[in-house]
N, C-alpha and C positions, 0 to 999 in steps of 0.2 A: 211142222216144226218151226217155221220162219213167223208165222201168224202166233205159235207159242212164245215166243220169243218176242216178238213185238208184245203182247200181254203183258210179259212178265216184266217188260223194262216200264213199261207205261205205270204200270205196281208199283215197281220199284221207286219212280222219279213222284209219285204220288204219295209215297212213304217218308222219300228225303224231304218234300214240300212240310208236310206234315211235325214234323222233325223239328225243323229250321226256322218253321213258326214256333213249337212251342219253349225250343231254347230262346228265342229272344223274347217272349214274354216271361219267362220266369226266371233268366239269368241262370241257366242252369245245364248242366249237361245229362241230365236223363234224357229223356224221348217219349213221344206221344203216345196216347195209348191206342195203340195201331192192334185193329182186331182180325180174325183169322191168319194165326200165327201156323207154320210145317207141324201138322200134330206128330210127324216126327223128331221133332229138336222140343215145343213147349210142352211142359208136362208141371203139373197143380203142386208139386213138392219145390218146385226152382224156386229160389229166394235171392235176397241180396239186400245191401244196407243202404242207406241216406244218408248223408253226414249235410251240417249246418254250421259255416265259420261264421266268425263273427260275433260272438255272443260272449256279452257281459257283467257282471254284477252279479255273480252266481244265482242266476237265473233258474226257473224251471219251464221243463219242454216238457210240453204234452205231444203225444202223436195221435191222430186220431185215423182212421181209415173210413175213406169216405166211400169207397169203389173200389169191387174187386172183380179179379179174372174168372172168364165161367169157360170151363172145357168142356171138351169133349166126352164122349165112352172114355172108361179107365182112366180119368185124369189125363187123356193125353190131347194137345191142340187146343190152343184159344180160340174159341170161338167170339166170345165179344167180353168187354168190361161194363158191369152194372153198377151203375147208383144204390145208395143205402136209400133204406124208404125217407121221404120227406128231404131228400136235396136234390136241388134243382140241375141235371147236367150242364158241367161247362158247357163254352162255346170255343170253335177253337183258337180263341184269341182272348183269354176268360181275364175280364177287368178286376181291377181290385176289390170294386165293391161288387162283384159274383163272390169273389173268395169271401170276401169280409161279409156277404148276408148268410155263407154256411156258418163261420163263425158263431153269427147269434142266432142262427138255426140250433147249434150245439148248444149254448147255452142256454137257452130255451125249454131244452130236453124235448124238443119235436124232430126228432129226426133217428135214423138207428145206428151214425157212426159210433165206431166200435174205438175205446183207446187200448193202443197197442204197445204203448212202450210211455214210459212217463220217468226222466232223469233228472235230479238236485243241482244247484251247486255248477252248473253251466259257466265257466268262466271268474274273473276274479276281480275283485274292488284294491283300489290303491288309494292315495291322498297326492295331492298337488301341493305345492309350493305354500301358496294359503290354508291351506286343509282341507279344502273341499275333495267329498269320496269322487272317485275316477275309475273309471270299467277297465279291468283287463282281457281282452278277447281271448275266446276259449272255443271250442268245440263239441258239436254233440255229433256224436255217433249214433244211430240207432241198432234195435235188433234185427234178426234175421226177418226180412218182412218178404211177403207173396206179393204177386205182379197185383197191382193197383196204386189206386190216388190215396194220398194222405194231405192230411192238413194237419202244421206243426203250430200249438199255441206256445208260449214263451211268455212266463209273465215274472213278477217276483224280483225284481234286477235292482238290487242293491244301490246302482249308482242313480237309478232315474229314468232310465232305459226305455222307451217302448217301443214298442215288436207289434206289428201288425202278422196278421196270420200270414203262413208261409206255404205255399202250394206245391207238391213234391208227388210224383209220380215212380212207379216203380215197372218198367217194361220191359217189353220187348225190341230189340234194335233188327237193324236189319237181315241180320244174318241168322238170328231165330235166339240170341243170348238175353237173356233175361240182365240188365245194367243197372247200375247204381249212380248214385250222382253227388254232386256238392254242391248246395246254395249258398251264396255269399249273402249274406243277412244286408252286410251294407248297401248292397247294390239296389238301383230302384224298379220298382214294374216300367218295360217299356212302353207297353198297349194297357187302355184302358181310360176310361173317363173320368179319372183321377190317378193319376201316375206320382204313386206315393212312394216311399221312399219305406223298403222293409224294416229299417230301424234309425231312429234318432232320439238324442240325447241332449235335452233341453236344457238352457241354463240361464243366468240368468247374471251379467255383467254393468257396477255399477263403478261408475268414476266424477271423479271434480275435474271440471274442465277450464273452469274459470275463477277468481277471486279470490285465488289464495295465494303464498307466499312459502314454496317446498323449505322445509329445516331439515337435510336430511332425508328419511322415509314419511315425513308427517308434512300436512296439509296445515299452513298457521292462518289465522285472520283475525284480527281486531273487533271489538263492539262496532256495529253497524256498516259493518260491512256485507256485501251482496255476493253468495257463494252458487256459481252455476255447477248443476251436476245435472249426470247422461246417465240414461239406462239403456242395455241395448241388449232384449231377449236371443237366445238361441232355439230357434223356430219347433216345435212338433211338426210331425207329416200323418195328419189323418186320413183315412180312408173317407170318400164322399156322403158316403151311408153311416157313418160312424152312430151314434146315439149320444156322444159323452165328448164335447170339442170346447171343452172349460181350457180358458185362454186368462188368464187375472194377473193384475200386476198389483200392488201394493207400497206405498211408503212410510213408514211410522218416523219422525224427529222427533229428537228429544227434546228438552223445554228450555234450552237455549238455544234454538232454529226456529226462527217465523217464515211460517213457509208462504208465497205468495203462490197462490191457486191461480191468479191470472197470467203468471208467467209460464205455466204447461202448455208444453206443446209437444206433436207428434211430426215427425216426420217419416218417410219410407225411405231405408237403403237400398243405395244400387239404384235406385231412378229420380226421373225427376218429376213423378206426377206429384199432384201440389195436393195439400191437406188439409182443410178449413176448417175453423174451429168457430164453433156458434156456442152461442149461451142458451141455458136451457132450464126449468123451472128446478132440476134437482140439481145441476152444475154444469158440465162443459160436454158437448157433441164435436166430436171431429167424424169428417166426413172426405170421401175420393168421389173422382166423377170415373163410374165404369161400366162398360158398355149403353152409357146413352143416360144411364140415369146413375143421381145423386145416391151413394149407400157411405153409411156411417159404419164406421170402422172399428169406434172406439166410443164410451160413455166415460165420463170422467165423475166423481162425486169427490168433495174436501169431507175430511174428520170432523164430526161434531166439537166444532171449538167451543160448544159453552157447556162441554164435557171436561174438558181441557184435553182435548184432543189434538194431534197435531200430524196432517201428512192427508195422504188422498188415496183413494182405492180408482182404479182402473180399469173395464170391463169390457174384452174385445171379443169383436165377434168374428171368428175365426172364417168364416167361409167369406165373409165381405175382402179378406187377403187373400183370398185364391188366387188364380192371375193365369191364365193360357201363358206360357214360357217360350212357345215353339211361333215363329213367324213363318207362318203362312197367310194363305187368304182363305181360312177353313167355315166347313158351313158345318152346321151342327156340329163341332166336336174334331172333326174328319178331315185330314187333309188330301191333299191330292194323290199322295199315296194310299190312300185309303185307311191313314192310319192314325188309329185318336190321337188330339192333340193333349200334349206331353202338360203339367199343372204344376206351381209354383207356389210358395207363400209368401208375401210382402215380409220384411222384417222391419217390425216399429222401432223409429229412434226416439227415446222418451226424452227434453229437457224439459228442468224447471228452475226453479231459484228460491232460494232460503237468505234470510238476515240472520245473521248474530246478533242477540239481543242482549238485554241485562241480566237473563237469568242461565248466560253462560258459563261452563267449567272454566276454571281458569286451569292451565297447566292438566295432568292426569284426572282424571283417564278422558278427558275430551269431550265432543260435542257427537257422538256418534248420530246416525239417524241408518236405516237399513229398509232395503226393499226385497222385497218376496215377490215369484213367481210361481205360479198357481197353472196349473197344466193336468189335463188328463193322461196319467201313463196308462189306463185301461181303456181305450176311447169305445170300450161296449160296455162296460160296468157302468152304470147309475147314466145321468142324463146331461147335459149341459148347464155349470150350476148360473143361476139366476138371482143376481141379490134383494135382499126387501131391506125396509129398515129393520127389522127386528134381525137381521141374517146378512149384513154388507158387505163378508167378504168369505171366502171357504176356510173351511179349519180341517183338524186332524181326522172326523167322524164323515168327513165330506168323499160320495163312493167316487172310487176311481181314478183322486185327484192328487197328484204326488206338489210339494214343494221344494224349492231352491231360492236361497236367498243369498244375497251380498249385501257389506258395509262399509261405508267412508268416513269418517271422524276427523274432524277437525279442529285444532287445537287452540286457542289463546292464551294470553299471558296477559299479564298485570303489564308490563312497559318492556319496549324492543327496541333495540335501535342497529342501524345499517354504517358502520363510517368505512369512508372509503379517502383515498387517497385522491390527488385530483388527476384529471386530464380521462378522456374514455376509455382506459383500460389499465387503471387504476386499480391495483388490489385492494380486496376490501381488507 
């Protein structure tokens, strides 16, 4: 009895290990999927649901079931969890891109998971201040599901949303209860050789920083004056394996803005590694120094001005912003915990500078100019877009590739004047 005993606790403290890894890798409170289960307590009818907060833009959720429970005589006792044919078993500590290569194993159609539950309308869109659409967080509940692995796709999201697959298991706990769970969408994968973030909502923020003169809500300046304006993306988080990591920025001025293409430039938020900008035979290369060697971050090209073009397109390469996040002294990946090092993404600060010329608005409706952000919300749909001449920036027909854009307009007038009273603090 003593030597049973000693077993069954060493079981046990092998069960909670088990457990405790796979809640901090998937942010979740299910439980691993721990095989030979009391064929007295598990039996092949036990079910239970999965819920997923978090979710916005009335979205839809696929569920797909990748692994299920195999019992005993008469359905009763787990004996082990099996893989659908053609995916690969996790590990138990399964990175994001293990999750994210079942993903395009599914979409592929090489594989035999099975979709079990598929719901609309996940969550809801609103407007901001400006008008830009905004995700209301919502909930999905699934059906009544059998002990196994599911992988939850989420695509569709109204506001711009992307959802990297979401890893949800259905099991057994200690005590022989078949449990259910809730993944918070927002939360990130802890483990993993890209520790990406289950959903983000990219955007896409543009302002005048310098050269102008506020009336009010409007931005004013005069003929030949020098107008500095910032863009400053809000990041996607892709999975490492992704297939589809289109990163594009865009600025179209109207034809009283001369834009000066030598005055672009990139920097990185939040740090201060430096950013060099080279000239190049099609227009401007910024480049970081990282891990040892020079990578170029960003390709810059000006609008055909003897189109009558005016502004510049953008084209970053998404993985040269990656960035190890976690400080350690790790070797391959790994820190001294033994646990991958945790992955980041640079966020570019864009300035540049435009003149008001002769062929400015005067008064209404102004001098607008506007930039577009260009991001894959489906980062397994089509492939990383690549521009030519004949194709320089993505459009509507472009797979996978959602847009956000913002605008700043700035106003003239015929003649202005400032009187003020004397001494420094003078009402005007």
């Amino acid at each position: 009895p003593i030597k049973r005993k000693e077993e069954n606790m060493k079981k046990m403290k092998k069960i909670l290990a088990m457990l405790l890894a796979m809640a901090m890798v998937l942010g979740m409170s299910v439980t691993a999927l721990a095989d030979q289960v009391d064929p007295g307590v598990a039996n092949k009818n036990d079910t239970a649901t999965v819920s997923i907060s978090g979710i916005s833009g009335k979205a839809t959720v696929t569920l797909y079931q990748i692994a299920e429970g195999v019992y005993g005589e008469s359905g009763k006792g787990l004996i082990k969890y099996e893989y659908k044919e053609g995916i690969e078993p996790l590990s138990e500590q399964p990175t994001s891109g293990e999750i994210n290569a079942i993903h395009q194993a599914i979409l592929t159609n090489t594989t035999g998971a099975v979709v079990v539950d598929t719901q609309d309308n996940i969550g809801d869109v609103g407007t901001d201040e400006s008008g830009k659409v905004t995700g209301v967080d919502g909930v999905y509940t699934s059906v009544e599901l059998h002990a196994g692995a599911y992988l939850a796709i989420i695509t569709g999201a109204q506001d711009g949303s992307i959802y990297n697959p979401v890893l949800l298991t259905v099991s057994y706990d200690e005590s022989g209860a078949l449990v259910s769970g809730n993944v918070n969408i927002t939360e990130g994968y802890i483990f993993g050789s890209s520790a990406v973030a289950k959903k983000t909502t990219p955007d896409i923020d543009k302002e005048i920083i310098d050269g102008t003169t506020p009336d009010d809500d409007r931005n004013t300046a005069g003929i030949g004056d020098v107008v500095t304006y910032q863009i400053t993306p809000t990041m996607p988080s892709y999975p490492e394996n992704a297939t589809n990591k289109t990163l594009f920025v865009s600025d179209t001025m109207s034809a009283g803005l001369t834009f000066i293409f030598d005055s672009l430039e990139i920097s990185l938020k939040d740090t201060q590694k430096e950013v060099t900008c080279t000239k190049t035979e099609a227009g401007l290369a910024f480049s970081i120094e990282k891990d040892g060697d020079t990578v170029v971050i960003a390709n810059a090209v000006e609008f055909r001005t003897d189109k009558g073009e005016n502004g510049f397109y953008l084209n970053f390469d998404y993985d040269a912003l990656v960035y190890n996040s976690v400080n350690s002294s790790a070797e391959d990946g790994v820190d001294d915990m033994g646990l991958q090092v945790a992955q980041a993404v640079y966020t570019p600060i864009i300035k540049y500078q435009a003149v008001i010329n002769d062929n400015a608005v005067v008064g209404n409706p102004g001098n607008p100019n506007d930039a577009k952000l260009y991001y894959a919300n489906e980062p397994n749909n089509g492939s990383t877009f690549e521009p030519t001449e004949d194709n320089p920036a993505p459009d509507g027909n472009t797979p996978g590739v959602e847009k956000k854009e913002d605008k700043e307009i700035v106003y003239t007038y015929q003649l202005a004047f400032l009187k003020t009273g004397e001494g420094d603090d003078a009402a005007k």
